[in-house]
N, CA, C and O atoms as a printed pandas DataFrame, in Angstrom:
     atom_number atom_name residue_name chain_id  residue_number  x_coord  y_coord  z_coord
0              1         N          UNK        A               1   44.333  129.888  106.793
1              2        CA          UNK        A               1   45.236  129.829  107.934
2              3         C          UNK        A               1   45.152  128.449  108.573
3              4         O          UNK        A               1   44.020  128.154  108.957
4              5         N          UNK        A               2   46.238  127.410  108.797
5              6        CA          UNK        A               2   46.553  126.462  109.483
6              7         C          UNK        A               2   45.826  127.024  111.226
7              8         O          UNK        A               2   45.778  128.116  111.792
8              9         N          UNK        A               3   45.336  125.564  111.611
9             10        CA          UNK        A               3   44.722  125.295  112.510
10            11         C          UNK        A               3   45.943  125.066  113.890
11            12         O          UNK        A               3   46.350  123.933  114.148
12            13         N          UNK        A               4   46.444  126.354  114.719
13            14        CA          UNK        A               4   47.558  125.982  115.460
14            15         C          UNK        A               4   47.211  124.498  116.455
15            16         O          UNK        A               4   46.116  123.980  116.675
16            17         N          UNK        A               5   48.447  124.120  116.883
17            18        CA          UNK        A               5   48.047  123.079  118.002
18            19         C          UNK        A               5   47.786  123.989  119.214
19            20         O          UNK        A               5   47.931  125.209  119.279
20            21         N          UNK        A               6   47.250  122.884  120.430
21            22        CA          UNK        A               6   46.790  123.400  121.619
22            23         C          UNK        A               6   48.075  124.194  122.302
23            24         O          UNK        A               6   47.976  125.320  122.790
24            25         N          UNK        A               7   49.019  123.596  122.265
25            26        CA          UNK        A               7   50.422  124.054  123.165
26            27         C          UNK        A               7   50.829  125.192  122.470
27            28         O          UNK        A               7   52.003  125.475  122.712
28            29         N          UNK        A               8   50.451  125.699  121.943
29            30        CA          UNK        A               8   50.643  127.524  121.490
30            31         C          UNK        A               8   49.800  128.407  120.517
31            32         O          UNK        A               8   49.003  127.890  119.734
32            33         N          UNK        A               9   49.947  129.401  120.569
33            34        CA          UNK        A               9   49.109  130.431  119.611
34            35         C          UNK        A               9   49.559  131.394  119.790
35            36         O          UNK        A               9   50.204  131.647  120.808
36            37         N          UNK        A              10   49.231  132.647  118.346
37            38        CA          UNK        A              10   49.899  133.254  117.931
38            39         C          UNK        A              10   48.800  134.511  117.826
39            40         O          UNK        A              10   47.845  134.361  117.065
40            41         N          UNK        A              11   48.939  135.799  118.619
41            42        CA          UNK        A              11   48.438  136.490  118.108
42            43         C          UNK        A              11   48.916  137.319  117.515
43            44         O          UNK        A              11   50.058  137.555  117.909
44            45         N          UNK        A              12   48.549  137.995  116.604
45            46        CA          UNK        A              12   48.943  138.798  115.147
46            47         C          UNK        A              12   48.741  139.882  115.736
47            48         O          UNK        A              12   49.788  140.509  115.570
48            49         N          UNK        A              13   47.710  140.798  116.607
49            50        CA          UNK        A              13   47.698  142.292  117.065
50            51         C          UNK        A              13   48.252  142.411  118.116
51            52         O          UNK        A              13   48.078  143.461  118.734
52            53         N          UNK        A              14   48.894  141.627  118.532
53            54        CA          UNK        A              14   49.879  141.762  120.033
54            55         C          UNK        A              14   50.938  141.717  119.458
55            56         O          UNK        A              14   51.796  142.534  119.793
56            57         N          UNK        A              15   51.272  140.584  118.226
57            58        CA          UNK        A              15   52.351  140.435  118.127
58            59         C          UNK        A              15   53.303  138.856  119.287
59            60         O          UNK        A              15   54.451  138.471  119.507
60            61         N          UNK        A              16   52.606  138.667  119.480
61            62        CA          UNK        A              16   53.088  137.484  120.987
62            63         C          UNK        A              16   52.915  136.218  120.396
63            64         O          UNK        A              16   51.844  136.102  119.800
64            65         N          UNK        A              17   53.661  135.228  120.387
65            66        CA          UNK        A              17   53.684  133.701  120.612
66            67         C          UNK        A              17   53.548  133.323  122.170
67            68         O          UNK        A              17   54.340  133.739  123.016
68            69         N          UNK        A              18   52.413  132.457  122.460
69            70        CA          UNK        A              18   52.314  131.728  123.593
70            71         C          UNK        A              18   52.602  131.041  123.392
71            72         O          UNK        A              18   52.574  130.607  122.240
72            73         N          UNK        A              19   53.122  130.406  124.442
73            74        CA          UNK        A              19   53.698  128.182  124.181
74            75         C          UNK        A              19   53.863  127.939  126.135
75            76         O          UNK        A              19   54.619  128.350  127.015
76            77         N          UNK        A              20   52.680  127.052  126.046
77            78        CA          UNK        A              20   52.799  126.232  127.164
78            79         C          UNK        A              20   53.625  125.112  127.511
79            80         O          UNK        A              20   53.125  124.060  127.111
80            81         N          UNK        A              21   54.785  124.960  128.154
81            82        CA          UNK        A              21   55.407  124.282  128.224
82            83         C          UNK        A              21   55.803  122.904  129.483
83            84         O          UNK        A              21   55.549  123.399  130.581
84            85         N          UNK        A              22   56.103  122.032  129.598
85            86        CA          UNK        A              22   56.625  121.040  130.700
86            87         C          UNK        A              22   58.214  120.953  130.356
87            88         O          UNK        A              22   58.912  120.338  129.549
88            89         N          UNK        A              23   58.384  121.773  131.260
89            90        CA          UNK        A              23   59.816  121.765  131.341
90            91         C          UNK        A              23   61.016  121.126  132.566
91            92         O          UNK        A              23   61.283  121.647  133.649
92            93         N          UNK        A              24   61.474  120.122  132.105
93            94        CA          UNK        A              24   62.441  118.930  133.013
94            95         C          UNK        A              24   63.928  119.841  132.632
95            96         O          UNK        A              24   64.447  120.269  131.600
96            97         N          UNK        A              25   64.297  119.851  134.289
97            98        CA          UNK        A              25   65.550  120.972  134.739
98            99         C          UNK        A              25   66.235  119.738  134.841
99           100         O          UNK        A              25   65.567  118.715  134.695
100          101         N          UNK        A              26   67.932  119.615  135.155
101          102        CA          UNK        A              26   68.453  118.863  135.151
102          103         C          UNK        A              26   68.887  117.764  133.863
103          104         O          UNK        A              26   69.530  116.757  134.162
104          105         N          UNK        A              27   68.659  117.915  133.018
105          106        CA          UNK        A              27   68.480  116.930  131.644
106          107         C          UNK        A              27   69.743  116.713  131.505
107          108         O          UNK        A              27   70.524  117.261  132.283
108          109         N          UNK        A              28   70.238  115.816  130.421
109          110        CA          UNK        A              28   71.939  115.716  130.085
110          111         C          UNK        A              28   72.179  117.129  129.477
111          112         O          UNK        A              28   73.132  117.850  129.772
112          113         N          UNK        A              29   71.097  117.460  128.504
113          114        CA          UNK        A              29   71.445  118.087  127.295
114          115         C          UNK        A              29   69.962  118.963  127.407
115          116         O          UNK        A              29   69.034  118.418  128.006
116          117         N          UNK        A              30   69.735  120.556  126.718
117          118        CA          UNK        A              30   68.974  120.776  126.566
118          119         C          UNK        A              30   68.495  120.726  125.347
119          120         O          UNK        A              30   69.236  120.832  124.369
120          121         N          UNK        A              31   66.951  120.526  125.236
121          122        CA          UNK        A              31   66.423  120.408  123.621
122          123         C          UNK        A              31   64.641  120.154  123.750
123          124         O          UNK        A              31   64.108  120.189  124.859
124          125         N          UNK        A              32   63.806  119.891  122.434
125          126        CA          UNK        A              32   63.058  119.742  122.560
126          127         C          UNK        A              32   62.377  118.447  122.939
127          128         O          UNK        A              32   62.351  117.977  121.802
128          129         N          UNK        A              33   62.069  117.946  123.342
129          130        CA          UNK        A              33   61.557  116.329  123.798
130          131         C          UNK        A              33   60.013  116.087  123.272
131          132         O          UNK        A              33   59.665  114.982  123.688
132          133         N          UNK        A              34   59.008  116.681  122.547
133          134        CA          UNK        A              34   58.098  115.781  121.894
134          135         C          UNK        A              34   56.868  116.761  123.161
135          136         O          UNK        A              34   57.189  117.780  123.773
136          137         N          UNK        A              35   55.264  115.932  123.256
137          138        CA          UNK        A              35   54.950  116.226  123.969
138          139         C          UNK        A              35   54.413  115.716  125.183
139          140         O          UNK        A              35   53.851  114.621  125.193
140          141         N          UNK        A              36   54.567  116.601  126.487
141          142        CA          UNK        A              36   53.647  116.034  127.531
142          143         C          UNK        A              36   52.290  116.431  127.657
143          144         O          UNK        A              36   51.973  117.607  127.835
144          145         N          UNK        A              37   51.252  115.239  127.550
145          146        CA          UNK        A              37   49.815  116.270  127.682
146          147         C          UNK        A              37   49.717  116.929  126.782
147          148         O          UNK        A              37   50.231  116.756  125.677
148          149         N          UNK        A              38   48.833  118.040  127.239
149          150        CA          UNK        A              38   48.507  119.223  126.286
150          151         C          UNK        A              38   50.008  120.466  126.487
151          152         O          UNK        A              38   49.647  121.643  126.501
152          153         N          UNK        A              39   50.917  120.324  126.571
153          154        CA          UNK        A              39   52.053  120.886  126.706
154          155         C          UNK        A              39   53.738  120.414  126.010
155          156         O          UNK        A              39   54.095  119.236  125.996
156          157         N          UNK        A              40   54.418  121.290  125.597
157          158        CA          UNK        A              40   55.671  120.654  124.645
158          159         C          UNK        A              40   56.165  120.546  125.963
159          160         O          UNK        A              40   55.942  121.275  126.930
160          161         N          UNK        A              41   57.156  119.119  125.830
161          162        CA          UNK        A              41   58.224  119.018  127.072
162          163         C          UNK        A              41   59.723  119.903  126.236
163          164         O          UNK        A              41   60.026  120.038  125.051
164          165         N          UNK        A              42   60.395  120.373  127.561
165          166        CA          UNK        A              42   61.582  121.173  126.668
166          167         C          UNK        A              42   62.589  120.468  127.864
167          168         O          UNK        A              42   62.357  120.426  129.073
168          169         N          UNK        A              43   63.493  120.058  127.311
169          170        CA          UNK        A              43   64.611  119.702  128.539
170          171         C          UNK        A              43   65.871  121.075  128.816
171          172         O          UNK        A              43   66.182  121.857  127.918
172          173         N          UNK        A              44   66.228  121.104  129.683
173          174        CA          UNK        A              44   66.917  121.935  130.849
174          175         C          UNK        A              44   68.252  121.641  130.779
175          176         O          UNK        A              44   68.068  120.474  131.123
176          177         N          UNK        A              45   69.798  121.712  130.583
177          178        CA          UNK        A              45   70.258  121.113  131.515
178          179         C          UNK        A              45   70.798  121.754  132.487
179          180         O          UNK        A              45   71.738  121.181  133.037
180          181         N          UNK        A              46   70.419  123.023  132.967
181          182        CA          UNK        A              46   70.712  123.517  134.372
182          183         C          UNK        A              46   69.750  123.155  135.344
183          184         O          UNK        A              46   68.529  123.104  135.192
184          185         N          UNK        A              47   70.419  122.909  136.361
185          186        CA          UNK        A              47   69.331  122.808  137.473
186          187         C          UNK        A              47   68.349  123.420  137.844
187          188         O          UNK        A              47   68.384  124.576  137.421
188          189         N          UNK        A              48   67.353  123.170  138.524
189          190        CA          UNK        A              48   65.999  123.987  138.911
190          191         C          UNK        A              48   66.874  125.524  140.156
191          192         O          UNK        A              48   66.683  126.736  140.256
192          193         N          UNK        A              49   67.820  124.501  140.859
193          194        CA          UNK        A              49   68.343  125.829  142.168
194          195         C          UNK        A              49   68.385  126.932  141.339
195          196         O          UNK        A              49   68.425  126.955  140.109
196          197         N          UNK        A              50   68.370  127.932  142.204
197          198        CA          UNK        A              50   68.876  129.310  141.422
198          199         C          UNK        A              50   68.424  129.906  140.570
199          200         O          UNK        A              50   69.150  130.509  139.779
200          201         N          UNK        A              51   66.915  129.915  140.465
201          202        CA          UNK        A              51   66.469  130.287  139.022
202          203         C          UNK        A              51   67.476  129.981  137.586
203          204         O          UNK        A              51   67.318  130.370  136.429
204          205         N          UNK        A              52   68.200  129.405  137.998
205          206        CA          UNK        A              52   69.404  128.884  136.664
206          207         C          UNK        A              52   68.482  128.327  135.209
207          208         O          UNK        A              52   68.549  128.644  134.022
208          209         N          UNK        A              53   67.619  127.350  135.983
209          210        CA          UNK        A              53   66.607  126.388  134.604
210          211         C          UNK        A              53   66.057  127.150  134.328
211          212         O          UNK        A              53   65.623  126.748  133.248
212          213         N          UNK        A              54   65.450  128.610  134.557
213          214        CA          UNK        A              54   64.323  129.693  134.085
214          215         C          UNK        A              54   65.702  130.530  133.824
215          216         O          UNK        A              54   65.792  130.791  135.023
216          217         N          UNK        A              55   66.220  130.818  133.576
217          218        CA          UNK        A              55   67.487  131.778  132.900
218          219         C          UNK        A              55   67.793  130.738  131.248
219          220         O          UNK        A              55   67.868  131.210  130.113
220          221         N          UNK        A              56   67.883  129.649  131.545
221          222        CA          UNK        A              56   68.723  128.773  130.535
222          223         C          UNK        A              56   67.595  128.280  129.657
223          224         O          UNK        A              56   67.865  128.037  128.481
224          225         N          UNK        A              57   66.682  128.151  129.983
225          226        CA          UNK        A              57   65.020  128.154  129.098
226          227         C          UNK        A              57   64.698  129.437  128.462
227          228         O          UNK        A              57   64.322  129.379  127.292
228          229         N          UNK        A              58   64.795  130.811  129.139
229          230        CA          UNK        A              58   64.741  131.358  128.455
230          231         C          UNK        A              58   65.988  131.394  127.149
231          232         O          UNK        A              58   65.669  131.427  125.961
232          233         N          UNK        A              59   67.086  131.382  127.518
233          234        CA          UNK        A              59   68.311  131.193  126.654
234          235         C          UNK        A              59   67.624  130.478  125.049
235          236         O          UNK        A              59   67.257  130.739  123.903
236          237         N          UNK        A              60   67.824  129.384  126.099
237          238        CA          UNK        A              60   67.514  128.239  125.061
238          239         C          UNK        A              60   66.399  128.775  123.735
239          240         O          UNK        A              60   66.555  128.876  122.518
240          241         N          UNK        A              61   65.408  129.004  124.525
241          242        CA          UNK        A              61   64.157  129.351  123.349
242          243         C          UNK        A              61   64.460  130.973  122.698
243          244         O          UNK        A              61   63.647  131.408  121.883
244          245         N          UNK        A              62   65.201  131.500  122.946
245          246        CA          UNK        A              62   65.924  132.583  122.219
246          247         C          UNK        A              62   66.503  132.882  120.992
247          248         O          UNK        A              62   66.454  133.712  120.084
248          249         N          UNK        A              63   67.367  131.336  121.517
249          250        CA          UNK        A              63   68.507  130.683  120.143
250          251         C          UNK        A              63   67.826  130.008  119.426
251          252         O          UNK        A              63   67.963  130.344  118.250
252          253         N          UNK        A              64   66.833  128.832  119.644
253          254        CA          UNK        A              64   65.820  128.456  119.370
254          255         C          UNK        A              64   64.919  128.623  117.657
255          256         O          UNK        A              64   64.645  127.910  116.691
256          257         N          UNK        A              65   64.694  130.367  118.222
257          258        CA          UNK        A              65   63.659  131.014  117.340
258          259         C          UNK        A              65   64.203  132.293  117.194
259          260         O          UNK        A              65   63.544  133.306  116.962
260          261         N          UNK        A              66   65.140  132.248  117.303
261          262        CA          UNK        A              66   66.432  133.264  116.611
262          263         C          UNK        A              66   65.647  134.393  117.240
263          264         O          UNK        A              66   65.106  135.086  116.378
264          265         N          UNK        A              67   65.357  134.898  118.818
265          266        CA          UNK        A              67   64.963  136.343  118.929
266          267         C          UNK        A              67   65.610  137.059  120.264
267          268         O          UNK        A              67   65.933  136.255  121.139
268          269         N          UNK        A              68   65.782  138.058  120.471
269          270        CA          UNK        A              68   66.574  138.549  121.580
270          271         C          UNK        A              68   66.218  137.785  123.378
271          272         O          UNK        A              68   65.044  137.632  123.713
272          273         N          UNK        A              69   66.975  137.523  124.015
273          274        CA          UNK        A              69   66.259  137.123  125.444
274          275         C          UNK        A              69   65.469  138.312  125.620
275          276         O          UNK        A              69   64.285  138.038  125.420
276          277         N          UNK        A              70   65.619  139.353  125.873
277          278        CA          UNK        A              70   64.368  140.296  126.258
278          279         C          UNK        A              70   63.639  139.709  125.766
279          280         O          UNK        A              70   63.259  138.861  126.573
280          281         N          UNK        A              71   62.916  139.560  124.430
281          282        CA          UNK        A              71   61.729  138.899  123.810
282          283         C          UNK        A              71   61.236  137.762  124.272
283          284         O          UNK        A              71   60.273  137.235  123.715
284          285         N          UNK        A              72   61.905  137.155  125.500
285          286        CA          UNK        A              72   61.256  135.758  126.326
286          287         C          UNK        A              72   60.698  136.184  127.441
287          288         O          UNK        A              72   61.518  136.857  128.065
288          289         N          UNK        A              73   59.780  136.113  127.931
289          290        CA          UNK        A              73   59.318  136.428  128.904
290          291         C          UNK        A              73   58.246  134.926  129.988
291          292         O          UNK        A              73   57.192  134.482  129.533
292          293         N          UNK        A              74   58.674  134.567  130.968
293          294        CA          UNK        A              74   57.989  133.544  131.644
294          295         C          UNK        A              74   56.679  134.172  132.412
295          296         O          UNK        A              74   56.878  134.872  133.404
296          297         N          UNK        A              75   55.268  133.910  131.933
297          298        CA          UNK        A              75   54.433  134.691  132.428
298          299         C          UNK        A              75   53.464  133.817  133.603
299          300         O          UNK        A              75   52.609  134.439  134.234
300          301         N          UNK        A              76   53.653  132.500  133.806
301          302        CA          UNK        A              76   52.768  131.673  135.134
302          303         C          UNK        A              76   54.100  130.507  134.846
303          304         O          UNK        A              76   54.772  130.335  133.829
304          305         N          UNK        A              77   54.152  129.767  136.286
305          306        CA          UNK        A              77   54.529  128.709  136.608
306          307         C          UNK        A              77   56.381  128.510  136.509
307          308         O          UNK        A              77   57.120  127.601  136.132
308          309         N          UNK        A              78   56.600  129.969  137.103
309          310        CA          UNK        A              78   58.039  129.785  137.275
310          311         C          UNK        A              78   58.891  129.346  138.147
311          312         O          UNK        A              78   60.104  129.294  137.941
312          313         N          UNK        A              79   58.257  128.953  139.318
313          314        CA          UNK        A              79   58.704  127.900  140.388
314          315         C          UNK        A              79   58.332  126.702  140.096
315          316         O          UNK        A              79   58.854  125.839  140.801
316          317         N          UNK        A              80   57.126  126.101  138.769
317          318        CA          UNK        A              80   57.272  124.869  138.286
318          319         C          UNK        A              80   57.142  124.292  137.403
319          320         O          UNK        A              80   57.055  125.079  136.460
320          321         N          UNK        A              81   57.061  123.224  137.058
321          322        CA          UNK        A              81   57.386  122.535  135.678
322          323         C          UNK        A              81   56.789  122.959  134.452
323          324         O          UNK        A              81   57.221  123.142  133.314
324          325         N          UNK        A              82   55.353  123.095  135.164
325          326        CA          UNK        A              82   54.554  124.049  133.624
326          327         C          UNK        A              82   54.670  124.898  134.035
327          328         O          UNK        A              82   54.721  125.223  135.221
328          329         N          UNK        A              83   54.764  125.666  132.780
329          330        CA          UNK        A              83   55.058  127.226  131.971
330          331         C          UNK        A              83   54.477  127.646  131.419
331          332         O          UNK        A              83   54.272  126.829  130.521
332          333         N          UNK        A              84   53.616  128.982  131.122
333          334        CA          UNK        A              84   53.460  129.766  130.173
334          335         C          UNK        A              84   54.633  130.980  130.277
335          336         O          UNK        A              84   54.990  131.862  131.057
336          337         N          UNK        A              85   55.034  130.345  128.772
337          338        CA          UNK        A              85   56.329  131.335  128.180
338          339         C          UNK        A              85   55.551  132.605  127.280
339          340         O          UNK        A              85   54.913  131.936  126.468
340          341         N          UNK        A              86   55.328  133.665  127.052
341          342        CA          UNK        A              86   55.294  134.548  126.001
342          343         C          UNK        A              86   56.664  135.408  125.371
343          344         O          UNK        A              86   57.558  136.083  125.881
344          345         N          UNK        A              87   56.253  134.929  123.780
345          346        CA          UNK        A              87   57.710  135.551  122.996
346          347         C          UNK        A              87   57.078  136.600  122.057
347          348         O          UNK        A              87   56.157  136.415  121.261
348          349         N          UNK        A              88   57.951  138.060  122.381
349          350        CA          UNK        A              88   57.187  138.859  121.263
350          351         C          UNK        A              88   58.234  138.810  120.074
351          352         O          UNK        A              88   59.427  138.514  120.022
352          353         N          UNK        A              89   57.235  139.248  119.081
353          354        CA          UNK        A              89   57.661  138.733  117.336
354          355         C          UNK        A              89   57.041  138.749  116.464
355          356         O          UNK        A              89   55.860  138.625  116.786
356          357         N          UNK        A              90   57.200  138.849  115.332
357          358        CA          UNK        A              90   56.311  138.785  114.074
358          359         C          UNK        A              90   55.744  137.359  113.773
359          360         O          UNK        A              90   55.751  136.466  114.620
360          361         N          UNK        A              91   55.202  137.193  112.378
361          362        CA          UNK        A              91   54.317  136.443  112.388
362          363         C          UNK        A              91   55.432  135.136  112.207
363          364         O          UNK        A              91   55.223  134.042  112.731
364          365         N          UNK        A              92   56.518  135.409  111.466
365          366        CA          UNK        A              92   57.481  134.296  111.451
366          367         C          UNK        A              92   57.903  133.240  112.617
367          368         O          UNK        A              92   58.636  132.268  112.436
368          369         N          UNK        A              93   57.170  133.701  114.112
369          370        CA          UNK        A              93   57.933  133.020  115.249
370          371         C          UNK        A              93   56.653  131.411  114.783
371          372         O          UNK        A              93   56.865  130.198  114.751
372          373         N          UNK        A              94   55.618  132.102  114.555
373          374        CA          UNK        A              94   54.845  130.818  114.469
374          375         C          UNK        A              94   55.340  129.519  113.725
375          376         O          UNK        A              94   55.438  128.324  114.004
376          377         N          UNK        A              95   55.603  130.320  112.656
377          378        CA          UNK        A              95   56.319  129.247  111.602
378          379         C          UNK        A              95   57.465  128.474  111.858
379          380         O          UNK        A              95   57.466  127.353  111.350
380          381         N          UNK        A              96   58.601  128.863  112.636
381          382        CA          UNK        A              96   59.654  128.789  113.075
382          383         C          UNK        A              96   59.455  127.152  114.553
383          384         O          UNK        A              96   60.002  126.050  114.595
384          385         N          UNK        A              97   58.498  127.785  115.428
385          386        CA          UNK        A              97   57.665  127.211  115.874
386          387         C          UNK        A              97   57.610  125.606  115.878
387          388         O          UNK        A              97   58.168  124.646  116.409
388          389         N          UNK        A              98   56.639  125.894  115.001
389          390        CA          UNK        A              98   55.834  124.734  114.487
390          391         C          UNK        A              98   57.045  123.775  113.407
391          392         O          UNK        A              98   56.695  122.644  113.071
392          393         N          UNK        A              99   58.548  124.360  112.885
393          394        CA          UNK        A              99   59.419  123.860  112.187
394          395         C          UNK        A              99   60.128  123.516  112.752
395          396         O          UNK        A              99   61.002  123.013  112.047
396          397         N          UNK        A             100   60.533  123.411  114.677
397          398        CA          UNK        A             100   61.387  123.332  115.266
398          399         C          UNK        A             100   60.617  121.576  115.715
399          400         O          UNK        A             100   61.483  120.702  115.744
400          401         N          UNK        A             101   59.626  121.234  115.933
401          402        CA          UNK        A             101   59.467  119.971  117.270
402          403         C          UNK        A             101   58.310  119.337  115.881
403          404         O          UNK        A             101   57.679  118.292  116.032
């Protein structure tokens, strides 16, 4: 088994992908941007008002890793930039993952 990076992990008896994220609301365009720190930056382009950037992040990472929005769930840091996102899924989200950034 490949050695995951720090900015996510995958457990197999939950079934869950974690991915810690730095996420910039407002962007031109949304997408993946590389990393900040120990965290993937993901760009936004809805604004932070309105819970809109936590609606459109979840979106985003949906289409992403091809899995239903129910399956996104924002579990710390939803009023700010870092995130822990959890996505439930089989073992394929890892792969998918790690093939996207």
């Amino acid at each position: 088994m490949s050695r995951e990076p720090g900015w996510w992990r995958y457990d197999a008896a939950a079934r869950r992908l974690t991915l810690t994220l730095h996420v910039q609301p407002g962007a031109r365009r949304s997408g993946f941007a590389g990393m900040h720190g120990d965290a993937l930056k993901v760009r936004i382009a809805a604004p932070a008002s309105g819970n809109r950037a936590n609606a459109q992040l979840i979106g985003f990472l949906s289409a992403a890793l091809d899995v239903p929005g129910s399956a996104v769930a924002i579990r710390r840091g939803a009023t700010g930039r870092r995130k822990v996102v959890e996505i439930s899924g089989g073992p394929g989200l890892a792969a998918r993952i790690a093939g996207l950034v």
